[in-house]
TORKOL-4160 file (C-alpha; in steps of 0.2 Angstrom, whole numbers, padded with zeros to 4 digits, m for minus):
410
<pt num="1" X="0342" Y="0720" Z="0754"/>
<pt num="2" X="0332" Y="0707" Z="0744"/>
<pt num="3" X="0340" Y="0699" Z="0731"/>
<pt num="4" X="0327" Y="0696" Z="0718"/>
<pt num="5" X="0323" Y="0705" Z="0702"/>
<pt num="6" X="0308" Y="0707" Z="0694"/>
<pt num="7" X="0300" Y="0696" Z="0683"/>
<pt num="8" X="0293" Y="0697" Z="0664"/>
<pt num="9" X="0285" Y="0682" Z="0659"/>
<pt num="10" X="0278" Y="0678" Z="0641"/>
<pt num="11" X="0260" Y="0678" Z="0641"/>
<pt num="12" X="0257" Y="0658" Z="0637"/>
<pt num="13" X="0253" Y="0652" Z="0619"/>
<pt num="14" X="0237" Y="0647" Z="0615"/>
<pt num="15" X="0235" Y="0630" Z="0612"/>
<pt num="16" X="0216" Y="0628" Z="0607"/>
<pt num="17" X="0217" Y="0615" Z="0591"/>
<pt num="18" X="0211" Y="0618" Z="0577"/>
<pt num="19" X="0192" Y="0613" Z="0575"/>
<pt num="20" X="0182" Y="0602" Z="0561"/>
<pt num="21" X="0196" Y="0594" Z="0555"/>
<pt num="22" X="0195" Y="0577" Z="0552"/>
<pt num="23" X="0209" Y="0572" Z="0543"/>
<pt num="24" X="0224" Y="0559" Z="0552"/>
<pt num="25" X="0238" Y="0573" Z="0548"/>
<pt num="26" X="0227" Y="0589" Z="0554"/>
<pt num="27" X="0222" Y="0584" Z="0569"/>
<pt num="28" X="0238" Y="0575" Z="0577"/>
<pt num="29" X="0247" Y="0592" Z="0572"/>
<pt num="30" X="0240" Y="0605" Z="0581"/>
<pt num="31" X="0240" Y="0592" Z="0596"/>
<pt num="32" X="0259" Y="0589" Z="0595"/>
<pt num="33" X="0259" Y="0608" Z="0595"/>
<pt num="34" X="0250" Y="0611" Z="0610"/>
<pt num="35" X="0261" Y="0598" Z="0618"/>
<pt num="36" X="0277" Y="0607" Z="0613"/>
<pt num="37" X="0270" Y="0626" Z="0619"/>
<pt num="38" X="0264" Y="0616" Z="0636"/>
<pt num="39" X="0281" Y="0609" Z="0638"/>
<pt num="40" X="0290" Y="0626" Z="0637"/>
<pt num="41" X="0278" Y="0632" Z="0649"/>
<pt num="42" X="0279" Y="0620" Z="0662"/>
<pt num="43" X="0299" Y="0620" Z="0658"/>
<pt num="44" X="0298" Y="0640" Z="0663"/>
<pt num="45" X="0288" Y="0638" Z="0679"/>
<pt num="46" X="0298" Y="0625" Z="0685"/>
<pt num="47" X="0312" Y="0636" Z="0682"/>
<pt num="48" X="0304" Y="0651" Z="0691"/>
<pt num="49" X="0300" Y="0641" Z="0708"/>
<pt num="50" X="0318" Y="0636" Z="0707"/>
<pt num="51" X="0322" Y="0655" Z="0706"/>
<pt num="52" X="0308" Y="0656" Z="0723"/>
<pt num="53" X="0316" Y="0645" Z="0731"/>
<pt num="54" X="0336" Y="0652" Z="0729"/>
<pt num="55" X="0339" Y="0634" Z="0719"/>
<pt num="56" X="0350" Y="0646" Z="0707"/>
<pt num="57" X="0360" Y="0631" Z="0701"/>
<pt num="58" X="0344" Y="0621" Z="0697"/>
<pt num="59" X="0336" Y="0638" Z="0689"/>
<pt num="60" X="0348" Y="0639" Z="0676"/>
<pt num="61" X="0349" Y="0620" Z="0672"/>
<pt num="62" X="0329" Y="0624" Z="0669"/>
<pt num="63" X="0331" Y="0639" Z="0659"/>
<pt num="64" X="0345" Y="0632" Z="0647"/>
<pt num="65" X="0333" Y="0619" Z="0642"/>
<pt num="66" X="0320" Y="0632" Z="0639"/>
<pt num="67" X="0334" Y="0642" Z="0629"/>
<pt num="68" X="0337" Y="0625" Z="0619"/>
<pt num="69" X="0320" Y="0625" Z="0614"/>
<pt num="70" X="0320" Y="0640" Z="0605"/>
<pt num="71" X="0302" Y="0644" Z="0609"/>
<pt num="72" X="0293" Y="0660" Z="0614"/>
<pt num="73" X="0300" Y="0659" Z="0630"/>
<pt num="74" X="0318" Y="0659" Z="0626"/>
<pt num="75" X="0322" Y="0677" Z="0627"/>
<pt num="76" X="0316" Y="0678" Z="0643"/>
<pt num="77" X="0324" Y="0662" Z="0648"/>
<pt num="78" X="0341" Y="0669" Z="0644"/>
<pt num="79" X="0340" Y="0682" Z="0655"/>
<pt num="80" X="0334" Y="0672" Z="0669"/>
<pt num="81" X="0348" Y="0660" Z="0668"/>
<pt num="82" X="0358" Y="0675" Z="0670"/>
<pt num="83" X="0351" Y="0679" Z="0685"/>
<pt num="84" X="0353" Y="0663" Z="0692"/>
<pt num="85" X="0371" Y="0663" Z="0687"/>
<pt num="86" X="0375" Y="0679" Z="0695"/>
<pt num="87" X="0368" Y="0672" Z="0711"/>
<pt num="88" X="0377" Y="0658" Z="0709"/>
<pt num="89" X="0392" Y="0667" Z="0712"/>
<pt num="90" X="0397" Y="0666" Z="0692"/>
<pt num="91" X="0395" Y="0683" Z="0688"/>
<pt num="92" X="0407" Y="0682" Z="0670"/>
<pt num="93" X="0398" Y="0668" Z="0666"/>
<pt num="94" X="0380" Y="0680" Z="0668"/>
<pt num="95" X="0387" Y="0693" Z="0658"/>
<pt num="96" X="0392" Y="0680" Z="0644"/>
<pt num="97" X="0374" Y="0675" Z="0646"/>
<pt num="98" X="0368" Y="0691" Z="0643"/>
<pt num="99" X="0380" Y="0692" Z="0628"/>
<pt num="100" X="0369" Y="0679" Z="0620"/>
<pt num="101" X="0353" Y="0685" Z="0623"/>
<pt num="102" X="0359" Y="0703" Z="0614"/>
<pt num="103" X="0367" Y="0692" Z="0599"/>
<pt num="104" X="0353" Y="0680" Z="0597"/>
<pt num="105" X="0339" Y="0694" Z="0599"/>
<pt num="106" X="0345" Y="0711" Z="0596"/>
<pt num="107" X="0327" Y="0718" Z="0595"/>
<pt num="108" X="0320" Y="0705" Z="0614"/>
<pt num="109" X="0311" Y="0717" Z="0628"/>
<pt num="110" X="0321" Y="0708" Z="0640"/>
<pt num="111" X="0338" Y="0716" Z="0635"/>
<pt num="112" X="0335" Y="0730" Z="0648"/>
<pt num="113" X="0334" Y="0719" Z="0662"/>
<pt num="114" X="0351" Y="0711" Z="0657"/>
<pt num="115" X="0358" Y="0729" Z="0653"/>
<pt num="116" X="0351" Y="0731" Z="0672"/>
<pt num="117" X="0360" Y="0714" Z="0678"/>
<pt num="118" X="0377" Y="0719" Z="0671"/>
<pt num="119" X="0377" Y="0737" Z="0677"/>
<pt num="120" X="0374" Y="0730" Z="0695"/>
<pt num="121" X="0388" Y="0716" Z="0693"/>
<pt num="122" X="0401" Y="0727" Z="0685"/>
<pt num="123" X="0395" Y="0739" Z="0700"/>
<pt num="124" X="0399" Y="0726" Z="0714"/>
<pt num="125" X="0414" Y="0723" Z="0705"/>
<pt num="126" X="0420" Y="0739" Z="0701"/>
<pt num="127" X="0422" Y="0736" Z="0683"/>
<pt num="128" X="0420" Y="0750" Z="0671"/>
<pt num="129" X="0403" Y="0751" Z="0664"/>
<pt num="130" X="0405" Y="0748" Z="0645"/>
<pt num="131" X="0400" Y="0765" Z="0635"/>
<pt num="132" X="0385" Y="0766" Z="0629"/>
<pt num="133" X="0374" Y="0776" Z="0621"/>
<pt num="134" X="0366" Y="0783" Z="0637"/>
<pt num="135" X="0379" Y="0782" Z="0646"/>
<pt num="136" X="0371" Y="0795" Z="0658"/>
<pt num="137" X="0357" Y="0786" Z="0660"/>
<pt num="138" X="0367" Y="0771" Z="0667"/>
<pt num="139" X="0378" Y="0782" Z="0678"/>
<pt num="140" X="0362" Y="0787" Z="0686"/>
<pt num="141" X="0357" Y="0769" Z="0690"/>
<pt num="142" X="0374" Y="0765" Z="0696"/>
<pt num="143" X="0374" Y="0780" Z="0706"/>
<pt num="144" X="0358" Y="0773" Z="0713"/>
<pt num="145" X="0361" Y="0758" Z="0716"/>
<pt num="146" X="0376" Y="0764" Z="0730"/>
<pt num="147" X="0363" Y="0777" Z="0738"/>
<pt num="148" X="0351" Y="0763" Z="0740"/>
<pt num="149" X="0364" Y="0753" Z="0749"/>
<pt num="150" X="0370" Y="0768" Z="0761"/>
<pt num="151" X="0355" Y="0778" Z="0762"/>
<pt num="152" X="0336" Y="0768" Z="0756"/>
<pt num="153" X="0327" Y="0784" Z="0759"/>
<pt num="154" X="0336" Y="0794" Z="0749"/>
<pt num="155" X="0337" Y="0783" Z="0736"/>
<pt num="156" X="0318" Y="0783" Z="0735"/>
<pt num="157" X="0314" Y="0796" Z="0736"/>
<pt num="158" X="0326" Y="0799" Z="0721"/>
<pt num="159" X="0316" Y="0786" Z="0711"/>
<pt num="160" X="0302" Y="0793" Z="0715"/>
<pt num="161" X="0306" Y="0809" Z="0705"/>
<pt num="162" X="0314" Y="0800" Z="0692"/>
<pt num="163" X="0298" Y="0789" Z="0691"/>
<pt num="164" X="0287" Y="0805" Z="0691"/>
<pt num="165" X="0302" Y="0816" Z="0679"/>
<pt num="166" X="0304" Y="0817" Z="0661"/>
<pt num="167" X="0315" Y="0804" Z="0660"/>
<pt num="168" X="0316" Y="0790" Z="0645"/>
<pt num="169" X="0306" Y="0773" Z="0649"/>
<pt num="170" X="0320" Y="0762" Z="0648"/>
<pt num="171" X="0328" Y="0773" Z="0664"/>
<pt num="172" X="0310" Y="0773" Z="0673"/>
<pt num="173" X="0310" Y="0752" Z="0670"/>
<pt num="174" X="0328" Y="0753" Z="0677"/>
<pt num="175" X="0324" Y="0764" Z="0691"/>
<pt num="176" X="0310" Y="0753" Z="0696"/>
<pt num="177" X="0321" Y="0738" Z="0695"/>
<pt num="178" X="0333" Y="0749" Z="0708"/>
<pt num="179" X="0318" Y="0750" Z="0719"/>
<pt num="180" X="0311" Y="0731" Z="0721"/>
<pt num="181" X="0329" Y="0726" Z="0728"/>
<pt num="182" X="0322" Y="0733" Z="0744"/>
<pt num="183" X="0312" Y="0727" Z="0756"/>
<pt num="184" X="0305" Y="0743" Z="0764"/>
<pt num="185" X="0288" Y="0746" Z="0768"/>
<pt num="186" X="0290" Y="0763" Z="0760"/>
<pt num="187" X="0300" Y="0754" Z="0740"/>
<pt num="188" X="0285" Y="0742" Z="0743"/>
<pt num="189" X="0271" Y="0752" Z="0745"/>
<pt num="190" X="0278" Y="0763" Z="0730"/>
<pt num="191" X="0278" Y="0749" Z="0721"/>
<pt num="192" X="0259" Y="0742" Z="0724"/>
<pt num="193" X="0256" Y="0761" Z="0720"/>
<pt num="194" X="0262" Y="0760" Z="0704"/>
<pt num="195" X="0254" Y="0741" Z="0700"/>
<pt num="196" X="0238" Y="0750" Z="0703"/>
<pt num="197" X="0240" Y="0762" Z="0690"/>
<pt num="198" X="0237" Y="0777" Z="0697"/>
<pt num="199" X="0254" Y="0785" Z="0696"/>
<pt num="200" X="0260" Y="0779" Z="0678"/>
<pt num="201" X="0251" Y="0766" Z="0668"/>
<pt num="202" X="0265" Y="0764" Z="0658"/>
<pt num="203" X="0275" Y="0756" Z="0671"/>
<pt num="204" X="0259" Y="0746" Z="0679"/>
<pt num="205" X="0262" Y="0729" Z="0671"/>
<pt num="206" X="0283" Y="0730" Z="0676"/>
<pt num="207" X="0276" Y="0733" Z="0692"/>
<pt num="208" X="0265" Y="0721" Z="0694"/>
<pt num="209" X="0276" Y="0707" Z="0690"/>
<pt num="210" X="0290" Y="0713" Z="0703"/>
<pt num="211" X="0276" Y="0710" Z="0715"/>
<pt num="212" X="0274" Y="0695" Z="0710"/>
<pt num="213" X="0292" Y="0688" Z="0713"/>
<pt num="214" X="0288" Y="0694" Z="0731"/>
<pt num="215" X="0279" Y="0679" Z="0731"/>
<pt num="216" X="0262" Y="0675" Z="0744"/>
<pt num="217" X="0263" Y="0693" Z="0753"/>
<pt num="218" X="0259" Y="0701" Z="0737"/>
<pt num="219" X="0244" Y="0689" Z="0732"/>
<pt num="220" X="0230" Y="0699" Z="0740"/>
<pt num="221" X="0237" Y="0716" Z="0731"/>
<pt num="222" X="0237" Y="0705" Z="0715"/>
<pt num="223" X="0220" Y="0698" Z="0717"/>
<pt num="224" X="0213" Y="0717" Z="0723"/>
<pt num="225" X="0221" Y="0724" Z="0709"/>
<pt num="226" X="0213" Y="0711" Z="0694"/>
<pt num="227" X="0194" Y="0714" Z="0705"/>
<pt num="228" X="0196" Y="0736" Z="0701"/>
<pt num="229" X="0204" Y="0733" Z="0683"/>
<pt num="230" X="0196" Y="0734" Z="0668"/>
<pt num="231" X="0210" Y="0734" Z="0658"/>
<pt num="232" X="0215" Y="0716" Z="0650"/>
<pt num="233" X="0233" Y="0719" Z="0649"/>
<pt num="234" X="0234" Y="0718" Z="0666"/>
<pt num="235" X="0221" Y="0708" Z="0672"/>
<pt num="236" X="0233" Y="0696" Z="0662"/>
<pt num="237" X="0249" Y="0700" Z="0667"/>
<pt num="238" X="0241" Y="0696" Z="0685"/>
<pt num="239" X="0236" Y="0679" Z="0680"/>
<pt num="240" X="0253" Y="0674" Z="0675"/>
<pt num="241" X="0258" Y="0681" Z="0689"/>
<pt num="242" X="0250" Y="0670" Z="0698"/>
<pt num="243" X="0262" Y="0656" Z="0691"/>
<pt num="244" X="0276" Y="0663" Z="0700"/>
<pt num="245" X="0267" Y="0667" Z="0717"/>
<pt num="246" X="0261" Y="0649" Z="0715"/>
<pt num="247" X="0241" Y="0653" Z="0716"/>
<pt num="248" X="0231" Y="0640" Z="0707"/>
<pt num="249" X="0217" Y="0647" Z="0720"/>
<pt num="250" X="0218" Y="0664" Z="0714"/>
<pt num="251" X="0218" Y="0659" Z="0696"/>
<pt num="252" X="0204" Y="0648" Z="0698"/>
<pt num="253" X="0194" Y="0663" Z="0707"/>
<pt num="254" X="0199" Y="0675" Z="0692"/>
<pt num="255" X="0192" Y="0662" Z="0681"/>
<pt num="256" X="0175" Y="0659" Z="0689"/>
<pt num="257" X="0174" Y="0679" Z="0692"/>
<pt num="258" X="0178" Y="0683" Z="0676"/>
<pt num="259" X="0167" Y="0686" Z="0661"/>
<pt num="260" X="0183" Y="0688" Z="0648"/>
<pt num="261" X="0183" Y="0670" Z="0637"/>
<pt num="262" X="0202" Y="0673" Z="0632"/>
<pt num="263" X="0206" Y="0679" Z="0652"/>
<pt num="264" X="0197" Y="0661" Z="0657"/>
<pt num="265" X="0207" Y="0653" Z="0645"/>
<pt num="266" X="0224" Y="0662" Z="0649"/>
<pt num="267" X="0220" Y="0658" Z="0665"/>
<pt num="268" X="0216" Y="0638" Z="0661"/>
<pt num="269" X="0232" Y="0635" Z="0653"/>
<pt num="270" X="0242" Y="0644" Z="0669"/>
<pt num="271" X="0232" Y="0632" Z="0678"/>
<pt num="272" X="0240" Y="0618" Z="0668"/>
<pt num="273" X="0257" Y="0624" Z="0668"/>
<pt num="274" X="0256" Y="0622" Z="0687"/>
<pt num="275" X="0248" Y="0605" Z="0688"/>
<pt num="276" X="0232" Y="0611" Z="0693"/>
<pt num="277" X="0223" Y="0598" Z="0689"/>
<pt num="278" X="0208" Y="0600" Z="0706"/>
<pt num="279" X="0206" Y="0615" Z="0698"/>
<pt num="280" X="0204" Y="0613" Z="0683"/>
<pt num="281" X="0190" Y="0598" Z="0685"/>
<pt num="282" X="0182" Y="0611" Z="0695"/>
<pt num="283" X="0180" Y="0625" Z="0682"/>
<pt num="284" X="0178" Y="0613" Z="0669"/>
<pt num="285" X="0162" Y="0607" Z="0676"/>
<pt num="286" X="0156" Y="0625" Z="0681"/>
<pt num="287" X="0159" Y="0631" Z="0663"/>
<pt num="288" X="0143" Y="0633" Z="0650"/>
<pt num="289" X="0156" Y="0636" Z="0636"/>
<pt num="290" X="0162" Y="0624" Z="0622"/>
<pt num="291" X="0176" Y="0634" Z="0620"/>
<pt num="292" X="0185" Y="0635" Z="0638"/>
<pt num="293" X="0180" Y="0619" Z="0640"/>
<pt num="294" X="0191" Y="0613" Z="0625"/>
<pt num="295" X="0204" Y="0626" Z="0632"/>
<pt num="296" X="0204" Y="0615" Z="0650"/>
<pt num="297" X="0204" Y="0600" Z="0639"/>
<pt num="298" X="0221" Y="0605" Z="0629"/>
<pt num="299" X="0228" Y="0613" Z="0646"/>
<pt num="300" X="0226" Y="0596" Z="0656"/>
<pt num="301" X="0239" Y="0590" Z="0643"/>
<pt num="302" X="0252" Y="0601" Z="0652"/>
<pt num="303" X="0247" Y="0593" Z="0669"/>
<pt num="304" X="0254" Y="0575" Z="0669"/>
<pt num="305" X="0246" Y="0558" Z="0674"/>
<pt num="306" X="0233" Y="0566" Z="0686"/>
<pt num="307" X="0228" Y="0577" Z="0668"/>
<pt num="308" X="0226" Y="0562" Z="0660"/>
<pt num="309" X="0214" Y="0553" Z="0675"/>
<pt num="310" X="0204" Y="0571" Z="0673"/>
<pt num="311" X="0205" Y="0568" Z="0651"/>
<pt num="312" X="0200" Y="0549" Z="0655"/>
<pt num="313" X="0184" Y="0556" Z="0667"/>
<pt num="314" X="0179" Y="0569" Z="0653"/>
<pt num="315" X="0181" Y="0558" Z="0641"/>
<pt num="316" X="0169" Y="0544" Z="0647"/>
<pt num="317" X="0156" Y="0558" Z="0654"/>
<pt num="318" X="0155" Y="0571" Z="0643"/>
<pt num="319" X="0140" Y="0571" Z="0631"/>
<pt num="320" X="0147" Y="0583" Z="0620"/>
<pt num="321" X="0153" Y="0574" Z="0605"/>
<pt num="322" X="0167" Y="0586" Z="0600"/>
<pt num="323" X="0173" Y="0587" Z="0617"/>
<pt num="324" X="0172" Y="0570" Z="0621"/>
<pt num="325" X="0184" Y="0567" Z="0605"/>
<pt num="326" X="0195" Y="0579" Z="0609"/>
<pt num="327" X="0199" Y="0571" Z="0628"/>
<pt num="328" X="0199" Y="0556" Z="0620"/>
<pt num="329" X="0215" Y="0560" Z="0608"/>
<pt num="330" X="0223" Y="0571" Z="0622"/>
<pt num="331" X="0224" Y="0556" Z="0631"/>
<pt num="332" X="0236" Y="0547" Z="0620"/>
<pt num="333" X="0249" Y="0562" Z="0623"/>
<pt num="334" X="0246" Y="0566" Z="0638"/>
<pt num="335" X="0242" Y="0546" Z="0644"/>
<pt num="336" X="0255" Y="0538" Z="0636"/>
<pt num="337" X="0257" Y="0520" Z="0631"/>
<pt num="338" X="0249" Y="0517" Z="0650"/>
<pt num="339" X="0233" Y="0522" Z="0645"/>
<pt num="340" X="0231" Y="0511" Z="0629"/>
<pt num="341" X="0219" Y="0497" Z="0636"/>
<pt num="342" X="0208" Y="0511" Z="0641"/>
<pt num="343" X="0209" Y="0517" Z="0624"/>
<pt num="344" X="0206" Y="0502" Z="0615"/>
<pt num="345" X="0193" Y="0499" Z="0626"/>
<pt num="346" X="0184" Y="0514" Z="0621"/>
<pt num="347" X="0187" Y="0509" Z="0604"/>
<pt num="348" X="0179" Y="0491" Z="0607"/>
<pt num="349" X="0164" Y="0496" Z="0616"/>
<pt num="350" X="0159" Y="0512" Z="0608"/>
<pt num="351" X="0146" Y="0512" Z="0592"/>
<pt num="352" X="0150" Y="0530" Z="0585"/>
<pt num="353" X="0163" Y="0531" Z="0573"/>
<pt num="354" X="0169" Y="0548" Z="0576"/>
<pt num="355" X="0173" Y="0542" Z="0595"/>
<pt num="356" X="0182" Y="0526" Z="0587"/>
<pt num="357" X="0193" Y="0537" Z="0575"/>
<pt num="358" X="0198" Y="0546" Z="0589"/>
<pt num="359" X="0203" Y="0532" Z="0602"/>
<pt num="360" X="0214" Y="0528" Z="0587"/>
<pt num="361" X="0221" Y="0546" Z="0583"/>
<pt num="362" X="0226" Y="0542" Z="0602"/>
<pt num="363" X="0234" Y="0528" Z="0603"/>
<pt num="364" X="0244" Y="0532" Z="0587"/>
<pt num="365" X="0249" Y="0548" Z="0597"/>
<pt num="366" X="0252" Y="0536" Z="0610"/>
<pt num="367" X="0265" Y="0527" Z="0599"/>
<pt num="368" X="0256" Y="0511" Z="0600"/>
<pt num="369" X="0258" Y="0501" Z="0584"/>
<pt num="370" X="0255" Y="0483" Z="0594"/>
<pt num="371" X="0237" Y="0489" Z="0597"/>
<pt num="372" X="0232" Y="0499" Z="0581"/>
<pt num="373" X="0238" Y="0481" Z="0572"/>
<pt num="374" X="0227" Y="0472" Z="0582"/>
<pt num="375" X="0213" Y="0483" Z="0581"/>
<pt num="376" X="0214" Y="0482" Z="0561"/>
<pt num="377" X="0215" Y="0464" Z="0560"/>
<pt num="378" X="0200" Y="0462" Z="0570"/>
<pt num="379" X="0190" Y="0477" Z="0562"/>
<pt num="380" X="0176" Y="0474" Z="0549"/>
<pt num="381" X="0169" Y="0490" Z="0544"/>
<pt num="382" X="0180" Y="0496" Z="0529"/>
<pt num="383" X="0181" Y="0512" Z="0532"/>
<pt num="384" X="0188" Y="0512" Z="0551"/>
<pt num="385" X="0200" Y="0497" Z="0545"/>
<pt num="386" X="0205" Y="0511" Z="0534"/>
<pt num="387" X="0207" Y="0525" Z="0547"/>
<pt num="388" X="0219" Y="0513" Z="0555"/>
<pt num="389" X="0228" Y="0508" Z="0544"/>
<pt num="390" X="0230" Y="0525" Z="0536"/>
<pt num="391" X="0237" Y="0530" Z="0555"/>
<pt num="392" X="0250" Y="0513" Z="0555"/>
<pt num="393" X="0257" Y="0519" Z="0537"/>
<pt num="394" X="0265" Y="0535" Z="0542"/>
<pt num="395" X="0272" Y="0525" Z="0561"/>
<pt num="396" X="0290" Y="0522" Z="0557"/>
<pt num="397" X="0288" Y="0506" Z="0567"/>
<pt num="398" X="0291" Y="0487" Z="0565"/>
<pt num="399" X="0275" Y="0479" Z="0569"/>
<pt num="400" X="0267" Y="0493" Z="0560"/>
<pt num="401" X="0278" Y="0489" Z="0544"/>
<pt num="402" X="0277" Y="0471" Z="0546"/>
<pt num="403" X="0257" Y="0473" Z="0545"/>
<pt num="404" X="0261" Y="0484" Z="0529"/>
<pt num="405" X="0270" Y="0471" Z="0521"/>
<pt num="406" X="0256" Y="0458" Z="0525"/>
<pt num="407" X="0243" Y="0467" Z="0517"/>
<pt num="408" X="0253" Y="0469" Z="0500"/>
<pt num="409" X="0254" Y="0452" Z="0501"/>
<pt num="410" X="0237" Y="0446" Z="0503"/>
């Protein structure tokens, strides 16, 4: 028996910025967003390659912090790091978990693969099942879950008649659940059968991310399965998919094959989450579009110091103005106080005011006040010297305050 459950993960948050805006306030907003939805992201892939890799303790460590964030993810997070739990051999501790997840959000999609979870621990543990409103239903997959211990063919084939009866949704989720606990060439082939749609659509998408968790032997199934689709749904579900089975080739290969700008962009931010940042270069190089170009350009964000080498590339190549701009102020999140001499460097040696604004907008992302000072003092256009100095009055700062205090006093 495999001990894995299937995986629903929340389709990754836009974080294209806001364009035209020129303003201190507007731009560094969306930006500090995009940082935030990145960081949830890379938070939950982290925690799903824990999952992978049977690291149950470090899995629910990750997922709790996800769970903290209160994000988009967080529902999902919650049932995860019950899952963990249970695998950790702290079964009361899953159930309390789930608890949570049914308190803080009555109405998440993922309370059926909890209700799922606590049926199968109270099973293994002989506790009463809790009444419910369908009850029968859950005796059903309690009843399954014991013939697929004692007798796998049997079991499929009852899940295969329940998948194919009259039955709710909620008890064909369930039942499929039942069925990606085993590793038989017969569950599994059932399953890729239904990730391709052609026995019930409706179940296609959970299907497909139980593949997933599978892992690299479900990747050419994945990849066959987004070539023959035309459905977007799925096409996208297979690119986060990709996250879990730990692809960044496959999603690249979606991207380049696929004529879909939101499914290139879907798949640029999965490419981020991961750290993919080869990748990433290479598509953003291949692309003739403004738009997934700024896409790659927020996504790199997500990707740590070797995004910011790729940022600091586009931003000295890249003859698009907007773009150029754009990787210039993603550096100073993304960069950190490290990158600063190259951002007052590009401020120094750069003519166009636009550019200069935005090495500025960067290194007051980038926190630093020390250089933003020295760059007004030595600046003689008024209007820059008054982009920076707008930029050092909302830093809660010393030398940016002491700089304050001097011009009153002048």
């Amino acid at each position: 028996m495999k001990n894995t459950s299937f995986f629903l993960i929340a389709a990754l948050t836009s974080c294209i910025f806001a364009p035209g805006v020129h303003s201190a306030e507007a731009e560094s907003e969306p930006v500090a967003s995009a940082s935030a939805t990145d960081k949830d992201a890379t938070l939950y892939a982290e925690g799903t390659r824990a999952i992978n890799e049977g690291r149950w303790s470090d899995a629910a460590g990750v997922f709790n912090k996800v769970v903290q964030q209160h994000g988009p993810r967080a529902e999902g997070a919650l049932y995860w790091k019950a899952y963990a739990e249970n695998k950790e051999g702290q079964p009361a501790r899953a159930i309390n978990t789930c608890a949570e997840l049914r308190h803080t959000y009555p109405k998440s999609e993922w309370l059926d693969e909890c209700g799922a979870l606590e049926i199968e621990i109270r099973g293994h543990s002989a506790q009463p099942v809790q009444p419910q409103a369908e009850q029968d239903e859950d005796l059903k997959l309690l009843a399954l879950n014991a013939i697929m211990q004692q007798d796998e063919p049997r079991a499929i084939a009852a899940i295969q008649q329940i998948l194919n009866g009259d039955g709710s949704d909620k008890l064909k989720e369930r039942a499929l659940f039942v069925l990606s606990q085993s590793n038989s060439k017969q569950a599994q082939d059932l399953i890729g059968q239904i990730a391709r749609g052609g026995s019930n659509p409706a179940l296609q998408t959970k299907a497909i991310h139980m593949l997933s968790i599978r892992g690299k032997q479900s990747v050419d199934l994945l990849a066959d399965i987004y070539q023959h689709s035309s459905d977007d749904s799925v096409k996208k579900a297979i690119l986060q998919s990709y996250i879990v089975t730990g692809s960044p080739d496959k999603l690249a290969e979606a991207a380049r094959s696929e004529s879909n700008p939101q499914l290139i962009k879907a798949a640029a931010q999965s490419l981020g989450a991961m750290g993919a940042t080869a990748q990433l270069q290479a598509l953003y190089k291949e692309s003739k579009s403004a738009e997934v170009k700024e896409q790659i350009i927020n996504s790199l964000i997500a990707a740590g110091p070797k995004g910011a080498e790729v940022l600091g590339t586009i931003a000295a190549t890249e003859q698009d103005p907007d773009l150029r701009r754009r990787a210039i102020r993603n550096l100073g999140i993304s960069g950190g106080p490290d990158l600063a001499p190259k951002l007052v460097s590009t401020y120094q040696n750069n003519k166009d005011p636009d550019t200069k604004k935005a090495a500025v907008e960067a290194l007051f992302l980038a926190g630093d006040a020390h250089d933003l000072v020295a760059l007004a003092k030595a600046e003689k256009d008024p209007a820059l010297k008054q982009k920076i100095v707008q930029q050092l009055s909302i830093m809660r700062n010393p030398e940016a305050t002491a700089y304050m205090v001097e011009i009153l006093n002048k």
